[in-house]
C-alpha positions as CSV (number, residue, x, y, z in Angstrom):
1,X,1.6,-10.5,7.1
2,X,2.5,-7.4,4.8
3,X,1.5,-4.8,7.6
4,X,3.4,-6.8,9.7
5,X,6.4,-7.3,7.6
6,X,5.9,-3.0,7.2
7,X,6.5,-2.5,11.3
8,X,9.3,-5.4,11.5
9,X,11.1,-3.3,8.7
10,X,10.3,0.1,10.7
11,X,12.2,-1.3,14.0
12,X,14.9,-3.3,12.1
13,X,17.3,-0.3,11.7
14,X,18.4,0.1,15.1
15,X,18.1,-3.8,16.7
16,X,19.9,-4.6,13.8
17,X,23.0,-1.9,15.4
18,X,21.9,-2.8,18.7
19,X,22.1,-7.0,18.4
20,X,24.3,-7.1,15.1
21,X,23.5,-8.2,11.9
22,X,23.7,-11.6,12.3
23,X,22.0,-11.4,16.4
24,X,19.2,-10.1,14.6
25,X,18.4,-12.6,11.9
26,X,19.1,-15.5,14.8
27,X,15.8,-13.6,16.7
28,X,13.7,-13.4,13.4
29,X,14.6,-17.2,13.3
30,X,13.1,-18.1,16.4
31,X,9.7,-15.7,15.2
32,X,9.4,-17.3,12.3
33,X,9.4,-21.1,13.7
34,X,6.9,-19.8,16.4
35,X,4.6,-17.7,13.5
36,X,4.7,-21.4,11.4
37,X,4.1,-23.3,14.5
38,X,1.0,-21.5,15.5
39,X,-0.2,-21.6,11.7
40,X,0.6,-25.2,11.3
41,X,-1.7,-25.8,14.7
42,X,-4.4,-23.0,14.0
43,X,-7.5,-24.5,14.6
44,X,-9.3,-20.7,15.0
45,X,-8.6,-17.7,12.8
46,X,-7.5,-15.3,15.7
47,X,-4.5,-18.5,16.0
48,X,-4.0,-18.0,12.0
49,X,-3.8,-14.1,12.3
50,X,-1.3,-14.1,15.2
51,X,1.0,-16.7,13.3
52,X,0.7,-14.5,9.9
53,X,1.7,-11.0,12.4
54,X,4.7,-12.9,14.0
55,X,5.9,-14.4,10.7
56,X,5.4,-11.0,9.0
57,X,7.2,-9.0,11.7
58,X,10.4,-11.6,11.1
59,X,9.7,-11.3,7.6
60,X,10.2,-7.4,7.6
61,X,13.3,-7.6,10.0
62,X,15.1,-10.0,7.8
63,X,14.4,-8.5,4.2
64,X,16.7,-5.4,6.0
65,X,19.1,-7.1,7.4
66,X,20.0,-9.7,5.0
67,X,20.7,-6.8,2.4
68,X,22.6,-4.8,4.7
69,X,24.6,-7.5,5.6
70,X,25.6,-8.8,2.2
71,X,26.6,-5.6,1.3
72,X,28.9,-4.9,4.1
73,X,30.9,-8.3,4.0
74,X,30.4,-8.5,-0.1
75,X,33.8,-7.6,-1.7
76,X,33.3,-4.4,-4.2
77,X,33.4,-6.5,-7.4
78,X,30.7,-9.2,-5.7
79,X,28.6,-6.7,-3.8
80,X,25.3,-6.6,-6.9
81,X,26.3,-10.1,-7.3
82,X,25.6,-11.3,-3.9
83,X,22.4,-10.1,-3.2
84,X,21.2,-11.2,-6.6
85,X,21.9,-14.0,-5.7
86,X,20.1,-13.4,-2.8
87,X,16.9,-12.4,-5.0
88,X,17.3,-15.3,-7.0
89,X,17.4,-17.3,-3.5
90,X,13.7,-15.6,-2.7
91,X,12.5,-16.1,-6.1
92,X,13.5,-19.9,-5.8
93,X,11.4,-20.0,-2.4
94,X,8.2,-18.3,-3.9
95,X,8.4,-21.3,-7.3
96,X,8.8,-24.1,-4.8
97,X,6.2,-22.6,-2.4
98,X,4.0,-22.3,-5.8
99,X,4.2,-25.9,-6.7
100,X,4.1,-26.8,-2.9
101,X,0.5,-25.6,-3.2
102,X,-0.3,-27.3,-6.4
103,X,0.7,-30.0,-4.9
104,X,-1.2,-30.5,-1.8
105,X,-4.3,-29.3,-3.4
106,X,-4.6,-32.9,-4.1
107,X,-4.7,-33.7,-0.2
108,X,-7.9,-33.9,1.8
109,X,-9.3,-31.6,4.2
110,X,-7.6,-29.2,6.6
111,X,-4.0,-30.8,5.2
112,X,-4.2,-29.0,2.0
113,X,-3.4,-25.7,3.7
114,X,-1.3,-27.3,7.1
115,X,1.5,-28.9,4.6
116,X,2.4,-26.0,2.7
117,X,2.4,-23.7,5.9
118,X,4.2,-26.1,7.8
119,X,7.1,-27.1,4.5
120,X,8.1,-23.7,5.7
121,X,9.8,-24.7,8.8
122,X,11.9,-27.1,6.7
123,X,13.9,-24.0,5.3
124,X,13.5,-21.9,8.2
125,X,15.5,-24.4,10.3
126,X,18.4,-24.9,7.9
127,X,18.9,-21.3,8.3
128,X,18.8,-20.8,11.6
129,X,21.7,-23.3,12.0
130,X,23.9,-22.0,9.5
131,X,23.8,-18.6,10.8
132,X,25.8,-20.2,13.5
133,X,28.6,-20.4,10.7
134,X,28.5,-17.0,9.3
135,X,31.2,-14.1,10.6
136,X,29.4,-10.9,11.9
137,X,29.8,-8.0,10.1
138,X,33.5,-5.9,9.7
139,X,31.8,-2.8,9.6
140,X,29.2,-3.5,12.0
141,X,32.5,-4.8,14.9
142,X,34.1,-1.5,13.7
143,X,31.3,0.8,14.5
144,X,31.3,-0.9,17.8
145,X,35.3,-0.6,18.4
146,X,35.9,-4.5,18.7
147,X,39.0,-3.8,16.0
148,X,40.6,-7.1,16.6
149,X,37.3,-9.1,15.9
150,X,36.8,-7.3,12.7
151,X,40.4,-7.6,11.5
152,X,39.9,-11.4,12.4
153,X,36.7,-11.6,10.2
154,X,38.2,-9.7,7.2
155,X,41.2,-12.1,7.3
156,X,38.6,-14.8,6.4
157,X,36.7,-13.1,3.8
158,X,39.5,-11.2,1.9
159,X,43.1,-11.8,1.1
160,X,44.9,-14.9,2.0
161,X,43.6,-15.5,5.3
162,X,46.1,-13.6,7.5
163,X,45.5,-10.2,9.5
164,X,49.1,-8.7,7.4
165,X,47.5,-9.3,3.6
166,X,47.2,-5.7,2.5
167,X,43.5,-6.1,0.9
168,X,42.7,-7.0,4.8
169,X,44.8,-3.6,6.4
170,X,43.5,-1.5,3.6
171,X,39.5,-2.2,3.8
172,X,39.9,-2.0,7.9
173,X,42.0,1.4,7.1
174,X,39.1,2.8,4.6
175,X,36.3,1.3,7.7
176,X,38.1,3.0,10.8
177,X,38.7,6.1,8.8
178,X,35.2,6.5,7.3
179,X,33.7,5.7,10.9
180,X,35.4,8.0,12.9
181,X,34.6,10.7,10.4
182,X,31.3,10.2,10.8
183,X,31.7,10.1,14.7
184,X,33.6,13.1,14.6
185,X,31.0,15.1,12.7
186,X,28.3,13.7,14.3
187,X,27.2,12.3,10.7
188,X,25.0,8.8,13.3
189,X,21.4,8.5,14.1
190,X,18.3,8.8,12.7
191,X,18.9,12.7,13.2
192,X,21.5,12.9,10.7
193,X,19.8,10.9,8.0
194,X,16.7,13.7,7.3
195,X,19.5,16.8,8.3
196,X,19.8,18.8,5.2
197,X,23.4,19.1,4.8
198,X,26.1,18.9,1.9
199,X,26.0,15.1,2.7
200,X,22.3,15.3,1.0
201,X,21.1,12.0,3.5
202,X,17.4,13.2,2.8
203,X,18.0,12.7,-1.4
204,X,19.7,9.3,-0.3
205,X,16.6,8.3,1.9
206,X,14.2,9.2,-0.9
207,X,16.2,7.8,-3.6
208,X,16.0,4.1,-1.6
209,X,12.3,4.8,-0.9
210,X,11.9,5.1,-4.6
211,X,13.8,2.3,-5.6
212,X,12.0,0.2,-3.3
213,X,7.8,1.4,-4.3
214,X,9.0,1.4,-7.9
215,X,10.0,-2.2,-7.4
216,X,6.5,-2.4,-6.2
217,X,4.6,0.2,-8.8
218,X,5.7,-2.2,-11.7
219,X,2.9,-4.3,-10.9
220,X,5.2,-7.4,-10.6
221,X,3.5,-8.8,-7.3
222,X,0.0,-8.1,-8.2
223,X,0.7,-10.0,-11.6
224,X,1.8,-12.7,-10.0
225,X,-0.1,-13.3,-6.6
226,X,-3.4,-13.2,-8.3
227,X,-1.6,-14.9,-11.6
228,X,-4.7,-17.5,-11.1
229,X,-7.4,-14.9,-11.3
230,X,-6.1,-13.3,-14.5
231,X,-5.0,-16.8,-15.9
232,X,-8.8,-17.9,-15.3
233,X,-9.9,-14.6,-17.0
234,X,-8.8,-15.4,-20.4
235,X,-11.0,-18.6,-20.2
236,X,-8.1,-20.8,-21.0
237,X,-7.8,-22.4,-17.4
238,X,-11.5,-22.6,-15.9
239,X,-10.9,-25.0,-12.9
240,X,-8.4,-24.5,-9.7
241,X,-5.9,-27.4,-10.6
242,X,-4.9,-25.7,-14.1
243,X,-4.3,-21.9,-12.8
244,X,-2.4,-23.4,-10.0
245,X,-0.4,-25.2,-12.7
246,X,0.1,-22.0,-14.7
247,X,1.6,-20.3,-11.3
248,X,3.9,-22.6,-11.0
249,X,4.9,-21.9,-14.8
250,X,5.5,-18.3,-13.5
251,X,7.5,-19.2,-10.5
252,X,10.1,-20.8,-13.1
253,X,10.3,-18.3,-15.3
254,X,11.2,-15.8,-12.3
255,X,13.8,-18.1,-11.2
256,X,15.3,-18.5,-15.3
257,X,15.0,-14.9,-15.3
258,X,17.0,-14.3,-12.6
259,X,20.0,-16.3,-13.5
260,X,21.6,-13.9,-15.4
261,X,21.1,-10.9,-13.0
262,X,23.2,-13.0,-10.6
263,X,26.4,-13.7,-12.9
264,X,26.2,-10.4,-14.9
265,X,24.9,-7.7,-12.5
266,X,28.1,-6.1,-11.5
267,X,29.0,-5.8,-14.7
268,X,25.8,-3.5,-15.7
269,X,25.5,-0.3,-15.0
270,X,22.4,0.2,-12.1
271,X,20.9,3.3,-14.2
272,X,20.6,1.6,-17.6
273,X,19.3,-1.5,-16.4
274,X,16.4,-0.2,-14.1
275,X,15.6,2.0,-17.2
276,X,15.5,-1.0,-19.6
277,X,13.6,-2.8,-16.7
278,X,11.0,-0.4,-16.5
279,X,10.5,0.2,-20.4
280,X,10.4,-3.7,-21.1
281,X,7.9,-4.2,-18.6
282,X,5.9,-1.2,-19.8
283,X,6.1,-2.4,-23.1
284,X,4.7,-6.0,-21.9
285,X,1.8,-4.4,-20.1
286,X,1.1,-2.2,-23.0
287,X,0.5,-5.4,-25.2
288,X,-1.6,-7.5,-22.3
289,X,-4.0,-4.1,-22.1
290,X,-4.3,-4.1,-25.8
291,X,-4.8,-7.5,-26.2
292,X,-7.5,-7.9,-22.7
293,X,-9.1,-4.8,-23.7
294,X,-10.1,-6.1,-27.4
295,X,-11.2,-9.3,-26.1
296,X,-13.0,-8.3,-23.1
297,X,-11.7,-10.9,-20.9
298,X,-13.4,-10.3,-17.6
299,X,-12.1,-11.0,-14.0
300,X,-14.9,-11.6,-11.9
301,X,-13.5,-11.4,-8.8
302,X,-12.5,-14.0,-6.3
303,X,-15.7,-15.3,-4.8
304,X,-16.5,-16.1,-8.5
305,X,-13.3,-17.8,-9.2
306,X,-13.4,-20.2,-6.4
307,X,-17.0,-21.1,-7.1
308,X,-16.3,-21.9,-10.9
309,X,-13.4,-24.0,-9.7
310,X,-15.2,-25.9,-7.3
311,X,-17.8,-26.6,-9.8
312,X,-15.3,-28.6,-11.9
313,X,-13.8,-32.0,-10.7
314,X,-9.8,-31.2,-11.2
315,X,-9.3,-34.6,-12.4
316,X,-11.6,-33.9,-15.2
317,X,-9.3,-32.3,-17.8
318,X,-11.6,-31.6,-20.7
319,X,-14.1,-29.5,-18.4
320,X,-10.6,-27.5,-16.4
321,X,-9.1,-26.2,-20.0
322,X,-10.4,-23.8,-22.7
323,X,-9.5,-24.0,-26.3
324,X,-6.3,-21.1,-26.4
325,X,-6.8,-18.8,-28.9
326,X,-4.1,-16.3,-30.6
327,X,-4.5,-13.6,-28.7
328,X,-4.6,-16.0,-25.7
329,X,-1.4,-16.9,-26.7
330,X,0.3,-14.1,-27.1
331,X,-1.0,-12.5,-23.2
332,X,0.5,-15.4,-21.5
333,X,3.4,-14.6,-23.4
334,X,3.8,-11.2,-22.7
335,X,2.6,-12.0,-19.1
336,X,5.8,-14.3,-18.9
337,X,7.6,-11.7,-20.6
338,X,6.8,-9.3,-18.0
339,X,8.0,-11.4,-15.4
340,X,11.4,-11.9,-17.1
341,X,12.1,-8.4,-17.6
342,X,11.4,-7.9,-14.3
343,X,13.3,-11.0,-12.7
344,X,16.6,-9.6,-14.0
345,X,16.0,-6.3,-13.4
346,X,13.8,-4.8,-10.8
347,X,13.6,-8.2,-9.2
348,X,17.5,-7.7,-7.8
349,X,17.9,-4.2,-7.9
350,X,15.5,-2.6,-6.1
351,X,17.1,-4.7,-3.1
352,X,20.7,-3.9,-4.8
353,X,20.3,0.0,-5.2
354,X,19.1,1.7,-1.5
355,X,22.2,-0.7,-0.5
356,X,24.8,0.7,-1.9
357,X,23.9,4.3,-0.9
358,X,24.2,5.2,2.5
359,X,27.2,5.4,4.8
360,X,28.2,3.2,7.8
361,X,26.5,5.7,10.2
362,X,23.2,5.7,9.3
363,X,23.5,2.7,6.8
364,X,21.2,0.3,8.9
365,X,18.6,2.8,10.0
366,X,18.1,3.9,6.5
367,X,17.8,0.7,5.0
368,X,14.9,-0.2,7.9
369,X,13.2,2.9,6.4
370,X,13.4,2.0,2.8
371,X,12.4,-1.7,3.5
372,X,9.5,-0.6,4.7
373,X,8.4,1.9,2.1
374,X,8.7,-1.7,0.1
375,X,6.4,-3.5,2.4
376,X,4.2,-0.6,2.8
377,X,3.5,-0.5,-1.1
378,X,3.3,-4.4,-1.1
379,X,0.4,-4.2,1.5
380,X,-1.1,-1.2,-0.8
381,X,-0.9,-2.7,-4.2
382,X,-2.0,-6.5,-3.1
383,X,-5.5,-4.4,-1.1
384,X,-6.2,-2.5,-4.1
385,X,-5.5,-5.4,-6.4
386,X,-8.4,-7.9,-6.5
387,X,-11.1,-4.6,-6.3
388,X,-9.3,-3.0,-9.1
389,X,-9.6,-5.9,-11.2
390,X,-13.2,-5.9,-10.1
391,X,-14.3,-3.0,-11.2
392,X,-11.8,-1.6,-13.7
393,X,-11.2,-4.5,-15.3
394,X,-8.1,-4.9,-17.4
395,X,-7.5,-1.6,-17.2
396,X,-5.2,-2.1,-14.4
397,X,-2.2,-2.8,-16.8
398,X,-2.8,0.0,-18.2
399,X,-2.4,1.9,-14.7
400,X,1.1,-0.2,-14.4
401,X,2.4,0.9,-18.4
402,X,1.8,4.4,-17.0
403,X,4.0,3.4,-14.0
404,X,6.7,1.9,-15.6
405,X,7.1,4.5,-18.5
406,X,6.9,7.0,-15.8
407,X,9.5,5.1,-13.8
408,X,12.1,4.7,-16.3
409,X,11.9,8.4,-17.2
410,X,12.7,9.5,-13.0
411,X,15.4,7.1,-12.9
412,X,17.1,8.5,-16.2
413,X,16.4,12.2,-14.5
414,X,17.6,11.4,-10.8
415,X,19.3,8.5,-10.2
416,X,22.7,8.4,-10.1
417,X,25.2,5.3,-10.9
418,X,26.3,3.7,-7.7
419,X,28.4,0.6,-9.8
420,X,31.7,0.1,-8.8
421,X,31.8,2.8,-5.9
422,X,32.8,1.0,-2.6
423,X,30.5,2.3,0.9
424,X,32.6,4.5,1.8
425,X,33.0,6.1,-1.4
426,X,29.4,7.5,-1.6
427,X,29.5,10.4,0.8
428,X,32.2,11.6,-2.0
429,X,29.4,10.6,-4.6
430,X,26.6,12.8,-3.2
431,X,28.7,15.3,-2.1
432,X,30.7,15.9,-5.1
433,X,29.8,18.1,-8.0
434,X,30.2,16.2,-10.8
435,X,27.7,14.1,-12.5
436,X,27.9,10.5,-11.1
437,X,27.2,8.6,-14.0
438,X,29.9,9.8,-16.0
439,X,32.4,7.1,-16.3
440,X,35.2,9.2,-17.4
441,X,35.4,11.7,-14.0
442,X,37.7,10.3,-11.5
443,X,36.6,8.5,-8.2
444,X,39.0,8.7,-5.3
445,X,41.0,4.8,-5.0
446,X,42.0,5.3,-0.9
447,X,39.7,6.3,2.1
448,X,41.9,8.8,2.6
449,X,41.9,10.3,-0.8
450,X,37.7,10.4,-0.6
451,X,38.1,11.9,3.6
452,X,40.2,14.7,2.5
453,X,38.1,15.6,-0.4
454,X,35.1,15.3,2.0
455,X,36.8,18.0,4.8
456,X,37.6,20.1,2.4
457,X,33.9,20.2,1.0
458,X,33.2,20.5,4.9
459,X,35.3,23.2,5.3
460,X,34.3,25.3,2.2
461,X,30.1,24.6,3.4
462,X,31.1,25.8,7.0
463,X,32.8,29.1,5.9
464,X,29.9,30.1,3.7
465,X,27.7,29.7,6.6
466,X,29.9,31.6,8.8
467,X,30.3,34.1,6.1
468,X,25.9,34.1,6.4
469,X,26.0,34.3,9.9
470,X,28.4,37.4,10.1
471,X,26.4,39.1,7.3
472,X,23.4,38.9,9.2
473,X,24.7,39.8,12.1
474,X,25.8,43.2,10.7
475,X,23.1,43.5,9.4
């Protein structure tokens, strides 16, 4: 589903300019009732394969677009809120799809796997009619000159509801400028995003592409996709039911952890709380390595884990739960720990940050790109997990500390603060040469302002070239 999710990502940025925002997630609807439908009915694994692929591929498209559209219709003061929110909306899907499976473990035969595949058309269907209710996208209607469409959408989302509000005139103004800028130096297409220029797209792409494998390189998924394998490590939980139990303990403490992300996140700077992210998770795996590596718990791989659990009846308590001990204690709590840190944190923004940095030309196509980078390292990490804790033991949080201390030291060197900076302000941001995170140098308030700032930058980069080529011509 992961590789899948890695090409649906790939092929996202341009259907998604092609059939709209909202066209697009309507098509990755229809995928993803026809991936569950053929998982629901699989009764061969080639069936189950195909249904994982078609589900994946929607997967990918929609974990682009649903970004990229929140943060074109967002209002500036909203823009980290909303697709926090939207985190906290995923996180909410993986708890319930945790207990879902604890749940139907209890259910015989083949319909302890066909219920929780087949709960997911429940949501999937919900959403596929309330797209039907949701504006397209101003910017998108811009790029594609349907003006009077966009104004009609903006009326609804800003202001008082009428085309005349000023907030409406001025956000289509600071739109139609920006695009035809763009148009007008050629600043669309895939072509433009990896040209070398004084717009610096390349540093942009990278920067999202980073965002997104650090996101990945915390070791948040691994934790807690094989949370029952490392749960059944420390001996606490020895049978199935338990461990399933405990996973659903972590799906709730992502979703608490989240919460505050989603009211507060526009009100944090991006730097400083990716940094904190990465240090408090770092700290967190530093203490579950200590703690695993003095006590030589020992994962012995899947195969192993199944086996013991089938050898215990789940509705025999006293043979399914070890006695805790301290140190037992204190890794689950750091393990939940972790998970905080990183539900408020990395959790939102490495979804929030590759967002807010690219311009309406190559905005969609970019994001496609960075999405999957994410889904690439997903696919990576979730490989390499279950041999790693094989054969290195618990020294795989100790390859994650390393990660996240290492993370939190690139963002401090190379990230720049994109809070409180509308779209079309960050060609001004990356192109300016001032220090970004520095709250006290003034950032232009009108399109215009940021345009003519930009052309004169243009102007000063396309006499020094001239200047090169004459040089070398007399030369």
């Amino acid at each position: 589903m992961m590789a899948a999710a890695f090409v649906g990502a790939i092929v996202s940025g341009p259907l998604a300019d092609i059939m709209g925002r909202r066209g697009l997630a309507m098509a990755c609807t229809i995928l993803s009732i026809l991936g569950d439908l053929l998982l629901v009915s699989a009764y061969e694994l080639s069936m189950f394969y195909a249904g994982r692929a078609i589900t994946g591929v929607s997967v990918g498209m929609l974990s682009m677009v649903l970004p990229l559209y929140l943060t074109e219709v967002a209002p500036l003061s909203l823009r980290g809120r909303a697709i926090a929110f939207h985190q906290f909306c995923i996180i909410l899907g993986i708890s319930i799809a945790f207990w879902v499976t604890y749940g139907s473990y209890y259910l015989y035969e083949d319909k302890a796997w066909r219920v929780p595949l087949g709960v997911q058309l429940i949501p999937t269907l919900i959403f596929g009619v309330a797209l039907f209710l949701v504006p397209q996208s101003p910017r998108y209607l811009v790029q594609k000159h349907r003006d009077e469409e966009a104004l009609k959408v903006l009326s609804m989302i800003r202001g008082d509801g009428t085309i005349e509000h000023s907030a409406v005139q001025m956000e289509f103004a600071e739109i139609k400028q920006t695009l035809m800028f763009e148009e007008k130096h050629e600043k669309i297409g895939y072509r433009s995003l990896f040209h070398r220029g004084k717009d610096k797209n390349p540093q942009r792409l990278l920067l999202g592409i980073f965002a997104q494998a650090f996101q990945q390189l915390t070791g948040a998924n691994t934790l807690m996709l094989f949370a029952p394998l490392i749960f059944h490590a420390t001996g606490i939980t020895t049978g199935r039911v338990p461990t399933l139990f405990a996973n659903g303990i972590s799906g709730v403490v992502m979703v608490v952890a989240t919460i505050p992300a989603m009211l507060l996140i526009d009100r944090w700077s991006r730097r400083k709380t990716m940094i904190i992210g990465a240090l408090g998770c770092g700290v967190s795996l530093l203490v579950m390595s200590i703690i695993a590596g003095t006590s030589q718990y020992e994962y012995d791989g899947l195969e192993h884990y199944f086996s013991d659990a089938a050898a215990h009846s789940e509705y025999d308590s006293s043979t399914s739960m070890g006695c805790p001990t301290p140190r037992s204690v204190i890794f689950f709590a750091m393990f939940y720990i972790f998970l905080a840190f990183y539900g408020c944190t990395w959790g939102p923004l490495g979804w929030i940050y590759p967002a807010e940095l690219y311009s309406q030309g190559v905005r969609s196509k970019a994001l496609g790109i960075t999405t999957a980078s994410n889904w690439f390292f997903t696919f990576g990490v979730i490989q390499i997990a279950p041999l790693a804790f094989e054969q290195i033991q618990w020294k795989v949080y100790v390859i994650y500390c390393v990660f996240c201390f290492t993370i939190a030291a690139i963002v401090y060197r190379y990230f720049p603060e994109t809070r409180g900076k509308s779209l079309e302000e960050m060609d001004l941001l990356f192109s300016g040469n001032f220090k970004s995170f520095d709250p006290a140098v003034h950032h232009p308030t009108t399109a215009s302002e940021a345009l003519a700032y930009i052309e004169q930058k243009n102007s000063k980069y396309n006499n020094q070239l001239s200047f090169m080529d004459v040089t070398t011509s007399t030369e």
